[in-house]
N, C-alpha and C positions, 0 to 999 in steps of 0.2 A: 627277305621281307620287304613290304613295300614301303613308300614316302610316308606319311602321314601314322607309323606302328609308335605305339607308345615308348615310353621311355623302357619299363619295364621287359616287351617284347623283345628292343634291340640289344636289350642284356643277352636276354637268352638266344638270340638269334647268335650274338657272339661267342657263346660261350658253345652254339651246334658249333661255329667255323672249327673253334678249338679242336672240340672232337672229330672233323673232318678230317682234320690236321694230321691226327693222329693214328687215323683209319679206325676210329672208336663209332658207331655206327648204333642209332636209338631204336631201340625198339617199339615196331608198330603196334598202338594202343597200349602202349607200357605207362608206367607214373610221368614219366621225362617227357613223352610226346601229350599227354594229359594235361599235365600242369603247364605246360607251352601253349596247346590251344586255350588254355582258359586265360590267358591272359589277353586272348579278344576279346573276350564276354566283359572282363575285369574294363576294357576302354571301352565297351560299348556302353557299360552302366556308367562312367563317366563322362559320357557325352550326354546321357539321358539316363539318368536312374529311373524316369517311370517308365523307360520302353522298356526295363528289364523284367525277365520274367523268374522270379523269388516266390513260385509257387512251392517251391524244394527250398529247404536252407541252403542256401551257398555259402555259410561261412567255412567252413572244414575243406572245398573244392576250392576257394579264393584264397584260403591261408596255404595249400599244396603249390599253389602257384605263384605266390606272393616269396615265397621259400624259396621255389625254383629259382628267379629271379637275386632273388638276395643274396645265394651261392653263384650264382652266373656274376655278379658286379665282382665279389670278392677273387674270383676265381681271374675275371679278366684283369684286377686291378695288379693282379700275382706277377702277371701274364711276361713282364719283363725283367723280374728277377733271375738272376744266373741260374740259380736253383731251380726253376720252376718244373724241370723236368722230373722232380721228387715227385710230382701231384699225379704223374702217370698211371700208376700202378691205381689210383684212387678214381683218378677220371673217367678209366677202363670198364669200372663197374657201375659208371651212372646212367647207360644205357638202357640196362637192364635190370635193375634193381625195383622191386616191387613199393616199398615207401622212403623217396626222398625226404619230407618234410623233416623240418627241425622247426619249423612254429606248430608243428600238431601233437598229440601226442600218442607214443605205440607201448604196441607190449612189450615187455623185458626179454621175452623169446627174440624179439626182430635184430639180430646182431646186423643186418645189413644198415638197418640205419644208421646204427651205433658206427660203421665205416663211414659214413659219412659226415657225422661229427668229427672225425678223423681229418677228413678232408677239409670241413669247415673252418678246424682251427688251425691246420696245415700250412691253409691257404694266410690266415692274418698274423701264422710266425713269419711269414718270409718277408712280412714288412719290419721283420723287427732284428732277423736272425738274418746270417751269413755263413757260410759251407752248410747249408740245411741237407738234411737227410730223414724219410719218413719211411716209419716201418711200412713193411709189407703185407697188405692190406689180406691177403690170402695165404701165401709163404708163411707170416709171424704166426710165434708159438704164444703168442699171448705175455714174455715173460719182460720185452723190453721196451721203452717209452717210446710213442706215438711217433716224435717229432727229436730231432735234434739240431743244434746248430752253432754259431760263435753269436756270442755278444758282451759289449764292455772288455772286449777280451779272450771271456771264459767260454768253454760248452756247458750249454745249459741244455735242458732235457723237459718236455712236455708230455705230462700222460694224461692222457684224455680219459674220462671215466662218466659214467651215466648212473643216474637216479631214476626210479621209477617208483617210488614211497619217499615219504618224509620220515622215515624210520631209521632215529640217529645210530643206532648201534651196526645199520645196511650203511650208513653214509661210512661213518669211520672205516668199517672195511674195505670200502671201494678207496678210500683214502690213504688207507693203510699195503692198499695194492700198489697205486702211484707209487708211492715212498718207497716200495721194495724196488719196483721197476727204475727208478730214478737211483737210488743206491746200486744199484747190478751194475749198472751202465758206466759207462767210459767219463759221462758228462761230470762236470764239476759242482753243477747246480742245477737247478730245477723247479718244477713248477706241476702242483697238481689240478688238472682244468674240469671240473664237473657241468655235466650238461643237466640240467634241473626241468626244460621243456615236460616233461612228463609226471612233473608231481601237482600240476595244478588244472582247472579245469579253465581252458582256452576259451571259453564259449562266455563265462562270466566277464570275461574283458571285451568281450563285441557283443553285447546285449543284442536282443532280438526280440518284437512281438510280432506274435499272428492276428490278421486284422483282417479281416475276407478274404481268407484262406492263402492271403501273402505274407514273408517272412519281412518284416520293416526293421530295420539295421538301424541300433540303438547306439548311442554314442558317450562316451567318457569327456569329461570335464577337460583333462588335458593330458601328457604324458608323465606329468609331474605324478598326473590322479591314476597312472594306471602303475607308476612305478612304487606308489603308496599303498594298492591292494597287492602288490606281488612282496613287500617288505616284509607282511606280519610270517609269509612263508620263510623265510630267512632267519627272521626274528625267532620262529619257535624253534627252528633246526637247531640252530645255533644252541638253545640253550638247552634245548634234550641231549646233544651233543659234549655239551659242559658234564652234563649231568651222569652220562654216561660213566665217564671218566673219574668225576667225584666232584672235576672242579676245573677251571678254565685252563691255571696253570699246567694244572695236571694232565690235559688233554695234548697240550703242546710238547711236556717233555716227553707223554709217552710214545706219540708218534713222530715226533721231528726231534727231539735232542740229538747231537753229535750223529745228524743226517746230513745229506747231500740238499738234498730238500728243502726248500728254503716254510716257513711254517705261516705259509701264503698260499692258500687254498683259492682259486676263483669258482665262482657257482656262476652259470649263466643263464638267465630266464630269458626265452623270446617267444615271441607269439604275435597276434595282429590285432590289435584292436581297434573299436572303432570311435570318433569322435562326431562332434555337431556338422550338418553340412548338406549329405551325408557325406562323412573321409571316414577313411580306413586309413593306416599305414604298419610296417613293423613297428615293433617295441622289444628293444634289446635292452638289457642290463648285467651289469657285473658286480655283484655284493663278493666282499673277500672273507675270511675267515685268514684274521691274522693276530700274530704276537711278536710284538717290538717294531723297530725299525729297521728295515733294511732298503735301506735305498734302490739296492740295484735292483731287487724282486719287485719295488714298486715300478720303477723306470718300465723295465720288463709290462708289465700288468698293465701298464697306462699305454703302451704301444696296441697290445690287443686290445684294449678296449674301445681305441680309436678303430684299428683294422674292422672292431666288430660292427660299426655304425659307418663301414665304406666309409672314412673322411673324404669329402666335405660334404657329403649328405645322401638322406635316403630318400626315393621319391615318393608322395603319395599322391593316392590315389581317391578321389572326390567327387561328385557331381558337380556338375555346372548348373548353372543357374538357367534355366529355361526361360525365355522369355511368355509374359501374358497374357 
């Protein structure tokens, strides 16, 4: 890429090197070389929002890109951990995989994405874990945790799981699979990671009007106000979830008593929205589902949460100000 490519660009420029590297090779016109090109468009509407032409919504083709990008920072921040060679078997298929995004959202059918949620959180254990080891994204039979690694000591174990409803009795299950996959395993402790991307409608956090026959990109108060419409989701799970079971207590000892498991659920919502300006950026959050205190699951939890938001920052992306 050339002088002047944005921030976002030189992620993913870095993140083809990777794949060069590796002899992993993109597919022409695939989602990977898609969401790569739009993120010229994505600078060119920042250097002039009115030259852009929003006769189509772009927000679904901006959020594919914006994703790209946000697993490219993660993937390069990985990039000098010992372990990093765990993410190969994962990397392999982002060539050719038909939907990367994890700010949009797919159907329950799309298990390819669902590898890449794999990937995603892969990527922000190994800032936190040591001897990492990640299942095999095509080999696994399904039965054992995503991620594994040392930390504070112990192995702890990462099963990654996907929501596509806010239907607490589908949640528990997918919960209750973690917990088995995290019990079978070698590890000592655990952690079950739900990806929540698909139970809300992405479109209501980046408002949009049609105004002669252009899409005009509507903007949120702040991320405080976009993390405030994504709560009450959380909020209802949580208690259909209670209820499920009979009762809060009761939810905890029936799937975590005398487990490996520690009874520290992470849900993660991400998506793009947009703000005053016009800005867009991601918006990642982590709501836990827990009972009591355990230090080390939280230690644990506060490590990916940083991993999740790239520490020290995510860039975004805004129009300038036009001169007169």
């Amino acid at each position: 890429m050339a002088e002047g490519d944005s921030e976002w660009e030189t992620l993913v420029w870095g993140l083809e090197n990777i794949l060069a590297e590796y002899g992993i090779s993109v597919a022409v016109h695939g989602a990977f070389e898609e969401a790569a090109l739009t993120l010229t468009e994505l600078e060119e509407f920042r250097k002039n929002p009115m030259a852009c032409d929003c006769s189509a919504d772009p927000r679904e083709k901006w959020r594919r890109a914006m994703s790209l990008a946000d697993l490219a920072e993660k993937v390069l921040l990985a990039r000098t951990h010992s372990d990093f060679g765990a993410l190969i078997p994962h990397l392999r298929l982002l060539g050719g995989l038909a939907d990367l995004s994890q700010f949009s959202t797919t159907l329950k059918e799309n298990q390819d994405n669902n590898k890449v949620f794999e990937l995603y959180v892969a990527a922000m254990a190994l800032h936190a874990l040591t001897q990492c080891t990640v299942d095999h994204p095509e080999e696994s039979d399904g039965t054992n945790p995503d991620v594994m690694g040392r930390f504070n000591g112990r192995t702890w174990a990462i099963a990654c799981k996907a929501m596509h409803s806010t239907n607490p009795k589908t949640f528990c299950e997918r919960v209750r699979e973690g917990v088995d996959q995290i019990e079978a395993s070698a590890a000592e402790r655990g952690l079950v990671v739900v990806n929540m991307k698909n139970t809300f409608d992405h479109d209501a956090l980046w408002p949009a009007k049609i105004i002669d026959g252009n899409y005009h990109l509507g903007g949120l108060r702040s991320v405080a106000h976009a993390r405030e419409l994504l709560l009450p989701i959380y909020q209802t799970l949580q208690a259909g979830v209670f209820e499920v079971y009979g009762s809060e207590r009761s939810f905890y000892e029936h799937l975590f008593k005398g487990k490996k498991a520690a009874s520290y659920v992470l849900l993660i919502f991400s998506t793009v929205c947009g703000f005053p300006g016009p800005a867009f950026m991601p918006v990642k959050t982590i709501n836990c589902l827990c009972h009591g205190h355990d230090a080390e699951a939280e230690q644990l939890a506060e490590q990916l949460n940083m991993a999740l938001h790239n520490k020290p920052h995510d860039p975004v992306v805004h129009g300038e100000e036009q001169p007169g």
